[in-house]
DSSP file (Angstrom, degrees, kcal/mol; ACC not computed):
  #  RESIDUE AA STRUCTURE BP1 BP2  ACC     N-H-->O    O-->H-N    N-H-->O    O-->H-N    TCO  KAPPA ALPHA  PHI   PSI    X-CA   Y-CA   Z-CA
    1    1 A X              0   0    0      0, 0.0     2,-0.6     0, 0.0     0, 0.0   0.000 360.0 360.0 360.0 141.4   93.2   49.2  112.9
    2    2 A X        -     0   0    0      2,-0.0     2,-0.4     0, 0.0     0, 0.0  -0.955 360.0-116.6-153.9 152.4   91.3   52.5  113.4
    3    3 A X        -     0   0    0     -2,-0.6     2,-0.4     1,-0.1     0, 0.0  -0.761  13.8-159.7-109.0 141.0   91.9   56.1  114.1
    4    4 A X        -     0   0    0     -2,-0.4     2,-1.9     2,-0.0    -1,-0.1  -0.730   8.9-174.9 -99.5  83.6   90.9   57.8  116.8
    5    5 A X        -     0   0    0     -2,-0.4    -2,-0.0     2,-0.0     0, 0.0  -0.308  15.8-163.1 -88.5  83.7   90.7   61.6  116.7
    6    6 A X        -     0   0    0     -2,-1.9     2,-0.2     1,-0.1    -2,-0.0  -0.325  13.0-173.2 -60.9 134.9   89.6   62.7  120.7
    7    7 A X        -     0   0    0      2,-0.0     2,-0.3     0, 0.0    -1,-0.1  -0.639   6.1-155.9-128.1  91.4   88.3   66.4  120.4
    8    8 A X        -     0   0    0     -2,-0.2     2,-0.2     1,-0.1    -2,-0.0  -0.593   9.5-131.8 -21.4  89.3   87.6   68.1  123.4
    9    9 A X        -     0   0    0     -2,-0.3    -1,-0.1     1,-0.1    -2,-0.0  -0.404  15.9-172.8 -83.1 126.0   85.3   71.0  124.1
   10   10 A X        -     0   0    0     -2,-0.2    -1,-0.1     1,-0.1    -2,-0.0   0.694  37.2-123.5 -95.9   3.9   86.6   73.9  126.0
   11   11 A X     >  +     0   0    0      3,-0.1     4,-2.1     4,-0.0     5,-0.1   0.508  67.8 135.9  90.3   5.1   83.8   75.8  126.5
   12   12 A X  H >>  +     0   0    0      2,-0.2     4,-2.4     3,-0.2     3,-0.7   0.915  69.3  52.2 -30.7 -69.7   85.6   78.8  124.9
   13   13 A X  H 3> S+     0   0    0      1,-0.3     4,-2.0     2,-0.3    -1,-0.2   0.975 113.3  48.0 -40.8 -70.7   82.4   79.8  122.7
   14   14 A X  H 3> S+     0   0    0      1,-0.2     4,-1.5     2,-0.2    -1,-0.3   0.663 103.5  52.4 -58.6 -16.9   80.5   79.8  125.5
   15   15 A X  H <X S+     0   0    0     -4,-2.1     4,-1.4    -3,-0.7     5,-0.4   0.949 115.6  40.7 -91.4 -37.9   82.2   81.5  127.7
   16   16 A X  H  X S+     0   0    0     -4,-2.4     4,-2.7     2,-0.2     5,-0.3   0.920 109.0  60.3 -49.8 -48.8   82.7   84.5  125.4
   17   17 A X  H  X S+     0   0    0     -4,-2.0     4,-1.9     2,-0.2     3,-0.2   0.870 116.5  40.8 -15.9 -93.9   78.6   84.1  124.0
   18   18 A X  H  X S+     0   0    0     -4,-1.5     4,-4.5     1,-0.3    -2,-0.2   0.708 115.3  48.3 -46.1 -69.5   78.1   84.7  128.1
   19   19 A X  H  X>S+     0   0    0     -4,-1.4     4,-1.9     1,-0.3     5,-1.0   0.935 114.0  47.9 -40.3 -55.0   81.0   87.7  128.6
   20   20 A X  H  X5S+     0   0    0     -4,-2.7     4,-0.7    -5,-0.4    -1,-0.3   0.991 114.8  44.0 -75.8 -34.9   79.7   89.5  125.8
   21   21 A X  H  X5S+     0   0    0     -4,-1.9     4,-3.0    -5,-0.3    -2,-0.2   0.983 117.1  49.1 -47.1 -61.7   76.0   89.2  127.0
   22   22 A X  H  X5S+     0   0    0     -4,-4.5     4,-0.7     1,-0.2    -2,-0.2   0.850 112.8  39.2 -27.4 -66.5   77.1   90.0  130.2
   23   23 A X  H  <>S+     0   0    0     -4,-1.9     5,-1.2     1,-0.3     6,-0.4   0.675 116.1  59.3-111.1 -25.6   79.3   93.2  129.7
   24   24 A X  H ><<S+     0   0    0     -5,-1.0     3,-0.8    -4,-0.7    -1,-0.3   0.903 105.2  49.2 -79.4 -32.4   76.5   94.3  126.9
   25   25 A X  H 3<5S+     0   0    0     -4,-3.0    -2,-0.2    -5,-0.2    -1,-0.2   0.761 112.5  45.6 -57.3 -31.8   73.9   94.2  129.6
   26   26 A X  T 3<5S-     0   0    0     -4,-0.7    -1,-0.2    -5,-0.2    -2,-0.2  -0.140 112.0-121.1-117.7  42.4   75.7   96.2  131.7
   27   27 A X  T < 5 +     0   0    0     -3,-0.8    -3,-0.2     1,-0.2    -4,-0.1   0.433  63.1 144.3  60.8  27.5   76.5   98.3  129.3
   28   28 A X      < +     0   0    0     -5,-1.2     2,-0.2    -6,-0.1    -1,-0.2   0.315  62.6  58.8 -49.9 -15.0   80.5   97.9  129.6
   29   29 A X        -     0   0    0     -6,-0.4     3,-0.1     1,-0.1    -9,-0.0  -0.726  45.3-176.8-118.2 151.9   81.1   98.2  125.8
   30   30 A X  S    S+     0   0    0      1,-0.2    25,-0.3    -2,-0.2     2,-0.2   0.501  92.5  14.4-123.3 -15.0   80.4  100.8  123.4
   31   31 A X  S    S-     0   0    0     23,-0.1     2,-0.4     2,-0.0    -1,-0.2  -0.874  74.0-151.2-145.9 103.0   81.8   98.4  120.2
   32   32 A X  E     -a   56   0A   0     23,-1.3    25,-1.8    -2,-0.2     2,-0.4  -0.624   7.0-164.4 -81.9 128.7   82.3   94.7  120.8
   33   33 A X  E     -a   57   0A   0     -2,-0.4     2,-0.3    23,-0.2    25,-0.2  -0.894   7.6-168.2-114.8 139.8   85.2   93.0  118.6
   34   34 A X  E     -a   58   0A   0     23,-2.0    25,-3.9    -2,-0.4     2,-0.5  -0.977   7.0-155.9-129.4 126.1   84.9   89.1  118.7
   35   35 A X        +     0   0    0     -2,-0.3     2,-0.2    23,-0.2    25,-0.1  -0.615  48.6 107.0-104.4  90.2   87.9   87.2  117.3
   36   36 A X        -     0   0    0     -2,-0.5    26,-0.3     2,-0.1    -2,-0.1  -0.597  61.0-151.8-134.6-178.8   86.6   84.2  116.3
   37   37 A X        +     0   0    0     -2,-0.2     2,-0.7    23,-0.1    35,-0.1   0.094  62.0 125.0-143.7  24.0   85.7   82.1  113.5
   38   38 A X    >   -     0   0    0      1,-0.2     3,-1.9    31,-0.1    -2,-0.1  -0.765  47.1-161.3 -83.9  93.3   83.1   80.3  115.6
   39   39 A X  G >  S+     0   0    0     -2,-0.7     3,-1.7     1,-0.3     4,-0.2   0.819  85.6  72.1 -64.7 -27.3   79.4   80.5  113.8
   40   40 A X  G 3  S+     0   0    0      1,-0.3    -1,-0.3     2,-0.1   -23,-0.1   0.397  75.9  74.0 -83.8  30.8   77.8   79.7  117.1
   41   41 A X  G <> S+     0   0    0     -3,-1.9     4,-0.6     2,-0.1    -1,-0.3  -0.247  80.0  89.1-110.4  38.7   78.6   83.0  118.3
   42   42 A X  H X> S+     0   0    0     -3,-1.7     4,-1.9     2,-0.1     3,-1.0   0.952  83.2  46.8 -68.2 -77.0   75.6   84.2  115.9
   43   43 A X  H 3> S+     0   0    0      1,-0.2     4,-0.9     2,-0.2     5,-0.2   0.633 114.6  48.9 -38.4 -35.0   72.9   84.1  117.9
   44   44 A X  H 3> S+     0   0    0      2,-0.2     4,-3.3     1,-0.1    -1,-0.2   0.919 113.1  47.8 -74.9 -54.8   74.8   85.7  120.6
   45   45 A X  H << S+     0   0    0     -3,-1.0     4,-0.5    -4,-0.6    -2,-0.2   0.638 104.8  56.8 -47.3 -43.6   76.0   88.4  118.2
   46   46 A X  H  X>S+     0   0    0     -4,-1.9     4,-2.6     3,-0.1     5,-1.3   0.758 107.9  54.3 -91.2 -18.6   72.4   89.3  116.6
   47   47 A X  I  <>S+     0   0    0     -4,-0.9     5,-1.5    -5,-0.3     6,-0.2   0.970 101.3  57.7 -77.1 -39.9   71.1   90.0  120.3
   48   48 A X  I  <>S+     0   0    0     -4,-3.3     6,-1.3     3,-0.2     5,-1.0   0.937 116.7  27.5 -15.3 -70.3   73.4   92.2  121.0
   49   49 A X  I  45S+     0   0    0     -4,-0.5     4,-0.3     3,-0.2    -2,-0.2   0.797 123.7  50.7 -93.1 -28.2   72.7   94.4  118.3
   50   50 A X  I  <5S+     0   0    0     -4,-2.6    -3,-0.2     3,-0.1    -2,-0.1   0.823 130.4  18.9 -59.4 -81.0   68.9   93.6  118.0
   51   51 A X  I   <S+     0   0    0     -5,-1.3    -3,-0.2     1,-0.1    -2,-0.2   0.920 138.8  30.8 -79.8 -36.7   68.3   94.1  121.9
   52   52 A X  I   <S-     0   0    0     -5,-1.5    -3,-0.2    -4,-0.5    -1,-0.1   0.829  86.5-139.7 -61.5 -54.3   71.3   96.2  123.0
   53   53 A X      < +     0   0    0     -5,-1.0     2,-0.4    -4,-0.3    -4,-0.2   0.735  53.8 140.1  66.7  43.1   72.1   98.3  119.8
   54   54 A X        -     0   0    0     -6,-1.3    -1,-0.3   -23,-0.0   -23,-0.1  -0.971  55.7-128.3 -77.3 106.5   75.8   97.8  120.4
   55   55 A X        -     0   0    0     -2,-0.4   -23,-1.3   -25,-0.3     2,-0.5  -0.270  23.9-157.1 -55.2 149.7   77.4   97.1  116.8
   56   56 A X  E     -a   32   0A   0    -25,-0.2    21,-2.0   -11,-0.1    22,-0.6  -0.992   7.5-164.0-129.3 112.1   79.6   93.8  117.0
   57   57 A X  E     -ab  33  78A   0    -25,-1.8   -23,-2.0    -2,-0.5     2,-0.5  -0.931   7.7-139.4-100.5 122.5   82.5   93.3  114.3
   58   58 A X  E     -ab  34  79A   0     20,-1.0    22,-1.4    -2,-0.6     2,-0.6  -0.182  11.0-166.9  -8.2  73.8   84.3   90.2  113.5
   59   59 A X  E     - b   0  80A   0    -25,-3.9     2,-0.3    -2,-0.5    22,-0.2  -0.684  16.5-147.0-140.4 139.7   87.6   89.6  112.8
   60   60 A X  E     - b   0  81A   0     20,-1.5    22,-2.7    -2,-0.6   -23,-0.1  -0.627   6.0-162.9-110.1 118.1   88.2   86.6  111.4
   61   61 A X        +     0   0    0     -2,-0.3    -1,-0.1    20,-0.1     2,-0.1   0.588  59.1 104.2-108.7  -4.4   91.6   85.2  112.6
   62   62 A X        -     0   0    0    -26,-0.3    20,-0.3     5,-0.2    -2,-0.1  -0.509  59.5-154.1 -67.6 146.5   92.0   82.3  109.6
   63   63 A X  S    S+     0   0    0     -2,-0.1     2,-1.8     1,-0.1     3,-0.1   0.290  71.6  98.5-100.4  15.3   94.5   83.4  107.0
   64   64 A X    >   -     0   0    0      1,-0.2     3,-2.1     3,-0.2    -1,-0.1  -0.681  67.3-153.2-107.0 111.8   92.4   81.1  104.5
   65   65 A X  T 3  S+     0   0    0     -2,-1.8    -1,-0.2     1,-0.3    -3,-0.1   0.787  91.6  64.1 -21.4 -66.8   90.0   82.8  102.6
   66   66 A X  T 3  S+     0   0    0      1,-0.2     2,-0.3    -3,-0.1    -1,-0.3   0.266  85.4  71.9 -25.5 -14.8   88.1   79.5  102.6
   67   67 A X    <   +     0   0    0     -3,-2.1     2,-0.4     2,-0.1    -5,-0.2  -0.737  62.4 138.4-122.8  61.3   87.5   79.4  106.0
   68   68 A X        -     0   0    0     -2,-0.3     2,-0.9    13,-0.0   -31,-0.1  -0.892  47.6-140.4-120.0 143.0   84.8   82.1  106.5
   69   69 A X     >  -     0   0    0     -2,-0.4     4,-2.0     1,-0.1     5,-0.1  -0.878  17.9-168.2 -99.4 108.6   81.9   81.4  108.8
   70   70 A X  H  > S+     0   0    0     -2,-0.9     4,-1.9     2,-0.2    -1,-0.1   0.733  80.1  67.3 -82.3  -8.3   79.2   83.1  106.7
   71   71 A X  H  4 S+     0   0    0      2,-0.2     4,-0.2     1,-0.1    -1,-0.2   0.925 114.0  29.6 -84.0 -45.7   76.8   83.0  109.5
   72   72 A X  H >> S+     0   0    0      1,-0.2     4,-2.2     2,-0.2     3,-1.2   0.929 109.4  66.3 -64.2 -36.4   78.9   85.4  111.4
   73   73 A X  H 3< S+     0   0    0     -4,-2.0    -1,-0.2     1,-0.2    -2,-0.2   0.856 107.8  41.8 -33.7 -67.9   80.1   87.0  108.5
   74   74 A X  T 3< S+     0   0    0     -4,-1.9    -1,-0.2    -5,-0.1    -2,-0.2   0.082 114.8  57.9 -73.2  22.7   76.3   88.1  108.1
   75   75 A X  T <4 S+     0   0    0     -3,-1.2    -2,-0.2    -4,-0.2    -3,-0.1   0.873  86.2  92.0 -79.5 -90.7   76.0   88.9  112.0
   76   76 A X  S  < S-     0   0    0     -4,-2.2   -19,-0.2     2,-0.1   -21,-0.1   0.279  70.2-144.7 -35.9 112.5   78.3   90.9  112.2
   77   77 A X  S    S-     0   0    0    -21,-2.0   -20,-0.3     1,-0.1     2,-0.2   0.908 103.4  -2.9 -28.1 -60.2   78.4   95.4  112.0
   78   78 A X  E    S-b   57   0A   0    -22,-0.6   -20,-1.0     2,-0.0     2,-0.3  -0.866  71.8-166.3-141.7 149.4   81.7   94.8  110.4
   79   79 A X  E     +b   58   0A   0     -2,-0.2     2,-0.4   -22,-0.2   -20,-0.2  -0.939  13.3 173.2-131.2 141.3   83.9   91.6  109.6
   80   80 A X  E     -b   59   0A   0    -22,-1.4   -20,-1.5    -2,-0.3     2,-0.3  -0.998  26.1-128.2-134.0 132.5   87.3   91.9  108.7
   81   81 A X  E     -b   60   0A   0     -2,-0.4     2,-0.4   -22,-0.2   -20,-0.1  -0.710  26.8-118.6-101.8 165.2   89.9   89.0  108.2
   82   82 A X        -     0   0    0    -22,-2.7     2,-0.3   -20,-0.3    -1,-0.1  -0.599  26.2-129.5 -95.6 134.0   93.0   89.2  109.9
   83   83 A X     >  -     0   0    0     -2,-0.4     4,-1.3     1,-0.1     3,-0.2  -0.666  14.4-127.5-104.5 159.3   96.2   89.4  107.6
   84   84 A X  H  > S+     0   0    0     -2,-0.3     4,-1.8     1,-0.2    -1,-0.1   0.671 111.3  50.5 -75.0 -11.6   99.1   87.1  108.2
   85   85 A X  H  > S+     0   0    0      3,-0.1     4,-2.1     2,-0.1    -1,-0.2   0.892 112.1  50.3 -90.1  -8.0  101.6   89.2  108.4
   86   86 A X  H  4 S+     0   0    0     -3,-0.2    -2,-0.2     2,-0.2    -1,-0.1   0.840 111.6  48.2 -20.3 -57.6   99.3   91.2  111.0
   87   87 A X  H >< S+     0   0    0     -4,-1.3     3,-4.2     2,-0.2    -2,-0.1   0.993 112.1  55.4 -76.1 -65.7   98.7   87.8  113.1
   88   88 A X  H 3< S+     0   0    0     -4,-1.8     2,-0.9     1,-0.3    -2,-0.2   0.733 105.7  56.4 -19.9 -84.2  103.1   87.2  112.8
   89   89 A X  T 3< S+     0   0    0     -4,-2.1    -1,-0.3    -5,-0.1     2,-0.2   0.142 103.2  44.0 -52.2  -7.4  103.1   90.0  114.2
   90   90 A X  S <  S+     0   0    0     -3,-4.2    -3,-0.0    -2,-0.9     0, 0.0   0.518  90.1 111.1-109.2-146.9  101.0   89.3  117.3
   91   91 A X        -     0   0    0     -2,-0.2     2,-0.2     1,-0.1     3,-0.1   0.927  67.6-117.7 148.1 127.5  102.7   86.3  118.0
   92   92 A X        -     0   0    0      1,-0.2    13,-0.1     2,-0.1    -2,-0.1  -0.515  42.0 -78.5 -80.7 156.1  105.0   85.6  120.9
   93   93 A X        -     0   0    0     -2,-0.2     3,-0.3     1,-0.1    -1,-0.2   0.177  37.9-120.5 -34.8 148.6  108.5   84.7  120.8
   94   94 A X  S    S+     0   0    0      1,-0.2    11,-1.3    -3,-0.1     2,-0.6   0.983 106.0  40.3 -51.8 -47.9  109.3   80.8  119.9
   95   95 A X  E     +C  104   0B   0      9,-0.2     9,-0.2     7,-0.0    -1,-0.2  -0.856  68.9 171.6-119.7 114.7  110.9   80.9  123.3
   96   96 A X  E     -C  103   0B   0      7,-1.8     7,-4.5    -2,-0.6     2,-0.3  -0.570  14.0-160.6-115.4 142.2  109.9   82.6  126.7
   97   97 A X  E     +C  102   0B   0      5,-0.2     5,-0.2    -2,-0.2     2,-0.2  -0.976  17.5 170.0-134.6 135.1  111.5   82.2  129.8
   98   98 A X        -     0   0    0      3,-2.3     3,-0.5    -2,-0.3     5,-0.0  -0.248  60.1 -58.5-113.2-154.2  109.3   83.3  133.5
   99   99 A X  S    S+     0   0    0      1,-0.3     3,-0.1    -2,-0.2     0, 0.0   0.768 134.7  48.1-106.4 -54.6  110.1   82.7  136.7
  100  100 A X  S    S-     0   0    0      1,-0.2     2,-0.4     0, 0.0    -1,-0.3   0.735 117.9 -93.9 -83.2 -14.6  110.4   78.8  136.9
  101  101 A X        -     0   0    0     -3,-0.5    -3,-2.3     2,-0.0     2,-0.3  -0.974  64.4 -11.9 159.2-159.7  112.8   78.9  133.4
  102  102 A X  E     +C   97   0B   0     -2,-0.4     2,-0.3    -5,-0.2    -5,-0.2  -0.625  51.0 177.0 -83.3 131.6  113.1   78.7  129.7
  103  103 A X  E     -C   96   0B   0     -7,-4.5    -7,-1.8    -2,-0.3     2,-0.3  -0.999  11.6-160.5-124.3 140.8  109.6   77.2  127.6
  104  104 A X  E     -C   95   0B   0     -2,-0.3    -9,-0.2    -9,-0.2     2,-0.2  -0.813  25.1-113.7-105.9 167.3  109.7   77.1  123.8
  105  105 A X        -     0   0    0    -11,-1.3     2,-0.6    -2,-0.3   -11,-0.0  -0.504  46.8 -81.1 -78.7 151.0  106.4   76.9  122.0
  106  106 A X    >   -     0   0    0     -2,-0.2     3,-2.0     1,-0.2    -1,-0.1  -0.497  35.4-130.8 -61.3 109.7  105.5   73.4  119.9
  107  107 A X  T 3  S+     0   0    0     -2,-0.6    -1,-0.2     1,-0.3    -2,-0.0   0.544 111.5  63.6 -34.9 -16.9  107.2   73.5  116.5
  108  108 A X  T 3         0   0    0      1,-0.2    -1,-0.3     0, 0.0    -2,-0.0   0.898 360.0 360.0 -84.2 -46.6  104.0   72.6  115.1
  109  109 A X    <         0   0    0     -3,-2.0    -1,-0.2   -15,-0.0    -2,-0.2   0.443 360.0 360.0 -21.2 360.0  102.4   76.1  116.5
C-alpha cells in the first residue's frame, strides 16, 4: 500500500509576483503589503524596492512562530506576523447563504 499526497499549483505566487510588478511599474502603490508566507515572492519583493523604491511589508498570516519564511522576512521594509485573534477576527461566518442558498465552510477550515 502507498500514499499518495496530489498537490496542485495554483499559480497564486505568481500571479501576485506579476500584480505587484505590474501596479509598481505603473506606479499604482505608494506601500505594497503582501500577505503571504511564500519565500518565492523574494525576488519579486527585492525589485521592487531596489528598482522602484516602493517599501514592501510582510505580514505573515501563520500563527506559528515556526513557520517564518526568513527569505522574505529579510526582503521585506517591514514584516509583521499576523495575531490569531486578529486572523478570527477576519474570518467569515461558518455559514453564508447567497442567492442560490445556505453554504457552510469545511469543519476542517
Amino acid at each position: 500500500m502507498v500514499e499518495v499526497i496530489k498537490t496542485e499549483e495554483k499559480g497564486s505566487d505568481v500571479n501576485l509576483a506579476t500584480y505587484l510588478l505590474l501596479d509598481g511599474f505603473n506606479a499604482e502603490y505608494d506601500v505594497a503589503i503582501i500577505i503571504s508566507n511564500d519565500g518565492d515572492l523574494e525576488e519579486p519583493i527585492n525589485i521592487v524596492q531596489a528598482r522602484l523604491g516602493f517599501p514592501v511589508g510582510v505580514l505573515n498570516p501563520h500563527l506559528d512562530k515556526k513557520k517564518t519564511s526568513w527569505a522574505l522576512k529579510n526582503a521585506a521594509t517591514f514584516y509583521r506576523r499576523i495575531r490569531g485573534p486578529v486572523l478570527n477576527a477576519c474570518q467569515f461566518p461558518a455559514t453564508l447563504q447567497d442567492t442560490k442558498g445556505t453554504f457552510t465552510k469545511p469543519k476542517e477550515w
